[in-house]
N, C-alpha and C positions, 0 to 999 in steps of 0.2 A: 267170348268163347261160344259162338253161333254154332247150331248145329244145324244140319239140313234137314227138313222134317218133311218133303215131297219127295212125291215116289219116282216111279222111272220115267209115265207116264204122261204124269206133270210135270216132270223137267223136262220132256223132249217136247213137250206143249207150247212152254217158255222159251227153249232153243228158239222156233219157227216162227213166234211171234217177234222175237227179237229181228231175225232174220228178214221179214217180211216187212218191218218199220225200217230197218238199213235200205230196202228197194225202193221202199215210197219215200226215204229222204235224198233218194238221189247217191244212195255209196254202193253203187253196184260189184264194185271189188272187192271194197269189206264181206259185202254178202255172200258173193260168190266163194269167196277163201273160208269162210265158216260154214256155210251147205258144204262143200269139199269136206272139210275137218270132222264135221259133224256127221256125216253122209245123211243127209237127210233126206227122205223119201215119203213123198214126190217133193217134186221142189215147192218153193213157198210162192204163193204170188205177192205183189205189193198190198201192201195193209195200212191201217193208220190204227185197227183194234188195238193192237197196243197200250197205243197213246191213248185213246179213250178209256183202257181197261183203269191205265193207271189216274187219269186226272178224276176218273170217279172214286177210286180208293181213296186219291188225297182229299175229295171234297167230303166224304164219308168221315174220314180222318178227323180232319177240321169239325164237321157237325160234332161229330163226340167228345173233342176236348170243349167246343163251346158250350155245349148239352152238361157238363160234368163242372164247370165252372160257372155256370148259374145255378148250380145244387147250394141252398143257400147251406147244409148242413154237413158239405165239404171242405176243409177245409186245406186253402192254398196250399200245399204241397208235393204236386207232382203226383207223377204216376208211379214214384216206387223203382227200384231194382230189378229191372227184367234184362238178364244176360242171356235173353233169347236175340233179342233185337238192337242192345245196344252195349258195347262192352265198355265206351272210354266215354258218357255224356256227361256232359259240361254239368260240375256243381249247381246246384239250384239252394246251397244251405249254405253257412257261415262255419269254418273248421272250427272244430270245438276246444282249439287252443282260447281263440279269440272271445269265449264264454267268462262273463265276471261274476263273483258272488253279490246276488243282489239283496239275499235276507237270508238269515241267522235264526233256526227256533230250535230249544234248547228244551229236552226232557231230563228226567231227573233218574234216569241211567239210558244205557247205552241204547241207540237209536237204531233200530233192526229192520223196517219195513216201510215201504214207499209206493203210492200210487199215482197216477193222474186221473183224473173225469176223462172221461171220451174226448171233449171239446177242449180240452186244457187250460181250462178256468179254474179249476179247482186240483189241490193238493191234498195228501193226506198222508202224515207218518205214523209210525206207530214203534213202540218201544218193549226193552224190559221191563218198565215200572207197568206196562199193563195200561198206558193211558194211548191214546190216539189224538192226534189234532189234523184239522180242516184249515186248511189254510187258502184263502183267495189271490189268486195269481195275481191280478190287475191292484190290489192293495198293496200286496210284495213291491210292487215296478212301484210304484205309487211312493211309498216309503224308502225306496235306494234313490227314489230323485228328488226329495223334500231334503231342502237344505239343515245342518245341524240345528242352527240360529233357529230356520222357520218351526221345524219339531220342538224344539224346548221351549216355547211358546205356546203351544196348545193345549186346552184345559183337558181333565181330564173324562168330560165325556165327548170333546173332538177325540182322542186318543181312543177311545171306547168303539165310536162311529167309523176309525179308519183301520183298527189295527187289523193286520193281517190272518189273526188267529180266529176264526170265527163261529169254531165248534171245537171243546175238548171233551172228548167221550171214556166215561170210564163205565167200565161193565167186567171185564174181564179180570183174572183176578192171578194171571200168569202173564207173560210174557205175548205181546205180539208179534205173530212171526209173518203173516201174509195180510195183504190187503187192496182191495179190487172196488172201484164205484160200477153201481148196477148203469148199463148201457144206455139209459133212455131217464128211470127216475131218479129220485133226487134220494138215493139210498149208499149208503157205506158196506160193505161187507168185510167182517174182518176174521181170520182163525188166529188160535190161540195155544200155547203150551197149556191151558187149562182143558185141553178137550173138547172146546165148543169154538161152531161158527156161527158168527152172531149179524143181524141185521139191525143196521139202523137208518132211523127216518131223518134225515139232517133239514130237512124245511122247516122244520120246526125250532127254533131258536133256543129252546129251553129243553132240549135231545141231549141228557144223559146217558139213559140206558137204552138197550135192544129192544126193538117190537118184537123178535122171532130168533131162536136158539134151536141152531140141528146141536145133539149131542154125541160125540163123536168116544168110537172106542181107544181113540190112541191120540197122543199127541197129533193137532193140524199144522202141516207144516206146507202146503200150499193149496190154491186155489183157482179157480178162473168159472167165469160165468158164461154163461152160451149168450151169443151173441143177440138174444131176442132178450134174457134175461128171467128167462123161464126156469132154466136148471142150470145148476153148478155142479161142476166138477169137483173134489176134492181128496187130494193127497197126504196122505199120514206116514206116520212111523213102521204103519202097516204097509208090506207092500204092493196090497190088491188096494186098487183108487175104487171110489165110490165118486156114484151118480145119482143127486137131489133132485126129486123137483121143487122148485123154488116155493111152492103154492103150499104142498100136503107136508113139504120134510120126508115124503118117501124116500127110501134109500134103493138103489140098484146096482148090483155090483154082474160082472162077466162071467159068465155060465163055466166061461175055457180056464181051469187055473193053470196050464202049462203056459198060455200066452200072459200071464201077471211076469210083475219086476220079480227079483229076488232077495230086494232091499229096499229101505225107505225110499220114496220119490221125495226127490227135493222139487221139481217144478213141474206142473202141469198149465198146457194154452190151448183155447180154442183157436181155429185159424179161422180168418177173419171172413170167410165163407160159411164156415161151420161145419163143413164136407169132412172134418175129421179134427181130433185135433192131437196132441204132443206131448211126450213125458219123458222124463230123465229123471236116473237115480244113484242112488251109491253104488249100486252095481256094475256102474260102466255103459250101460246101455241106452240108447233111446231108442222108443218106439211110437210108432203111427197109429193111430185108433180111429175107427170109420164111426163118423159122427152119428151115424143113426144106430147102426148096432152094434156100437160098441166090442167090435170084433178087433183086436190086432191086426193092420194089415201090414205090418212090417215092422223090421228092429232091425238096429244100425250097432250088434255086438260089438259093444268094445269101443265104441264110438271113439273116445278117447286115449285112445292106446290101453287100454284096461283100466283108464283113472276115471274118479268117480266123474261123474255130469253133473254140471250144478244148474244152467240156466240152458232153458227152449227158447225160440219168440220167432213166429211165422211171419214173411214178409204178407205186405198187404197183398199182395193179388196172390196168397198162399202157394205159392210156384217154389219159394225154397223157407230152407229151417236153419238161423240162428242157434248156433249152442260156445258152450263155455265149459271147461271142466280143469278140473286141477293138477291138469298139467301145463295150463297157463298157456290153454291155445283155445284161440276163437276159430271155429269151423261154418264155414257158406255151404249147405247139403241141399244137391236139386233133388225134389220130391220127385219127380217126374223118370230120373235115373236111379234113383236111390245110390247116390255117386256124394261124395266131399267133392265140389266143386274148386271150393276157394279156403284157403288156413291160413289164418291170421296170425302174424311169429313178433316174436320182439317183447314178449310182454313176460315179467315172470325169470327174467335173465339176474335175478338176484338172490336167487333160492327155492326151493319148493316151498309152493303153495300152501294154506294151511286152512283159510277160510273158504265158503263158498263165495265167489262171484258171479255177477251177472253180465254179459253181453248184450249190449242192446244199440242195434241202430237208431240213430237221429231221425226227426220227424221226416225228412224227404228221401229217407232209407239213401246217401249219398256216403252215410259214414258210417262207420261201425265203432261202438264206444265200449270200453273194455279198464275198468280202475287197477291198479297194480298194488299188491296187500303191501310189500314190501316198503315202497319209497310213495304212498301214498298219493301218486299220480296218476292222471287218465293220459291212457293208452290211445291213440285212434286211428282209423286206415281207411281209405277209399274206400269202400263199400266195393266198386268195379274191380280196381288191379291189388288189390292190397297192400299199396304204397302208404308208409307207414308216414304218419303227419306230426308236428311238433305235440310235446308233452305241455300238460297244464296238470298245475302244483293243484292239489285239491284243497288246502288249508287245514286239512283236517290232523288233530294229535294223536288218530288211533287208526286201526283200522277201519276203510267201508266195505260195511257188512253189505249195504245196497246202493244201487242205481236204477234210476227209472228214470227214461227220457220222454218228455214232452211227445202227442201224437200231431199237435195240430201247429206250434212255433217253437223258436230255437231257445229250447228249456231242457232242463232236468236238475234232479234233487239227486243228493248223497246223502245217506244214511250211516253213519260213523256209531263207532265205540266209545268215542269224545261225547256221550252222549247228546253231540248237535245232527240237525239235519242243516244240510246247507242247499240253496236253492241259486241257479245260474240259469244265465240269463245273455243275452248276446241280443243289443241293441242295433236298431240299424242307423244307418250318418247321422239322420234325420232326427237321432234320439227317439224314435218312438219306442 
């Protein structure tokens, strides 16, 4: 769904250049029939600019994809969902049918909240029981491809050195509802139905408790860090969101109360520029906030047919917004139009809604991943045409409450009521 974004100017620029390459290749009739059509004035003489304009955009091209793939702190996934330039590009990810369970961790009630690290090395759930675990991706793989035989074999401090759990953090003393790793260090952030959002130092091997406690007037019910990892954002029960700085625990909240929600935010995202960043709430609405001052620059009333919103999440090059709400539709919104692009259907065809859900595209933004509360399966679509792909059984005995997809390989974890967290995983031929 291209749209044309040059004026009359530059197109009639492009007509004559076109035209003038037909003369220098020798198609004097084709040229002529399009100077006529077009009436172009004066006429064009023979040119080769064209072709020069274009072989230097592609060599341009070229420099940037090679310039972006020696970024060692990129990783391999593509340049993302841009339906400015391309509407039907060939896959670059694996369908999320084809995703196996590769490890199983298990808290001792129902399992509510889920992150990845930047680099998607690292896991992290969190739960009712108020505990949190860290789990290592590469340990995960590691343990789904050690034979039964070779595991029951291993003493108990090899078990110790490989198990995939490698930090459980208790501090909280309610319910964990959100959780976010800081961008750069080696820190956990987590909120809580206890009122507080808590930081922890996970380098350190023997990390219990929080080094740092914002205390909060209302239940936290989400979160998101600014992309330097300076200041967080934070969403509650309340529904004017606050803004931390990471450092002092200052608190800042929007001067404008007629631009706040009218009900709890369930999700709050920075976009991955920082230029602004995303909120959704029981109210129905989502709205745009301008990353520096915090000013409303827009609301999408009603987003959802008047059904609540439950989940935001900005593509990477922050050109469009991801949302979910319980009406059991995933909605593609170009920021640029403030327009629903693309509505994702088929999901949700077993009754109304009851839980909140999350939408979330796969690492090469190629798919859009969407769990169904009813028959405990993910849902998924082309990310481009919203061609709906085969269902995968989730295993789970309860509802999931969460999903959150891997940024950097073909992962992601489910968060259930079963109080398991299940973590998937989609191998390439080669096994690795």
């Amino acid at each position: 769904m291209a749209k044309m974004t040059v004026g009359h100017k530059e197109r009639e620029t492009l007509y004559r250049l076109i035209i003038s390459q037909l003369f220098y290749d020798g198609h004097q009739t084709f040229a002529v029939t399009l100077t006529n059509s077009l009436k172009t004035n004066p006429p064009c003489p023979p040119s080769d600019r064209l072709m020069h304009l274009v072989t230097l955009g592609l060599r341009a091209e070229m420099d940037n994809k090679e310039h972006n793939a020696m970024r060692v702190d990129a990783p391999n996934v593509g340049l993302g969902i841009d339906l400015e330039y391309e509407t039907d590009a060939p896959s670059l990810a694996p369908e999320p049918a084809l995703y196996e369970t590769c490890y199983v961790t298990s808290h001792k009630a129902q399992c509510r909240a889920g992150a990845f690290s930047s680099d998607g090395q690292l896991v992290a759930t969190g739960s009712f029981d108020a505990s949190i675990k860290i789990l290592d991706v590469d340990r995960m793989l590691a343990k789904s491809a050690t034979p039964a035989e070779v595991a029951a074999q291993e003493t108990t401090q090899q078990n110790m050195e490989t198990h995939p759990v490698i930090r459980t953090l208790y501090d909280h003393i309610e319910e964990v509802t959100c959780l976010e790793f800081h961008p750069t260090e080696q820190i956990l952030v987590s909120g809580s139905r206890d009122y507080t959002v808590k930081f922890f130092d996970f380098s350190k091997p023997s990390v219990k408790r929080a080094f740092r406690t914002i205390h909060e007037a209302e239940v936290v019910r989400c979160l998101s860090l600014h992309p330097s990892g300076d200041y967080i954002l934070v969403g509650t029960q309340h529904p004017v969101l606050r803004l931390y700085d990471v450092r002092t625990s200052q608190c800042f909240v929007s001067d404008c109360a007629e631009m706040q929600h009218k009900a709890p935010i369930n999700m709050v995202k920075y976009s991955p520029n920082a230029n602004m960043y995303a909120t959704c709430s029981k109210d129905g609405d989502i709205k745009l906030w301008d990353g520096v001052s915090s000013r409303c620059i827009n609301t999408f009333a009603g987003a959802h047919d008047g059904s609540e919103v439950c989940s935001v999440q900005f593509s990477r090059n922050s050109k469009y917004l991801l949302s979910s709400g319980k009406d059991s539709l995933v909605k593609l919104w170009e920021l640029s139009m403030a327009r629903c692009l693309i509505a994702y259907t088929g999901a949700g065809a077993t009754g109304k809604q009851t839980h909140r859900s999350q939408a979330v595209f796969n690492h090469t933004e190629d798919f859009v991943l969407f769990p169904d509360e009813k028959t405990t399966s993910l849902c998924s679509w082309d990310a481009r045409n919203a061609e709906r792909q085969r269902l995968l059984s989730l295993g789970h005995n309860n509802t999931v409450r969460y999903i959150v997809h891997s940024p950097a390989s073909p992962a992601f974890v489910t968060c259930s009521d079963d109080f398991r967290a299940r973590f998937w995983y989609r191998r390439t031929e080669s096994g690795d």
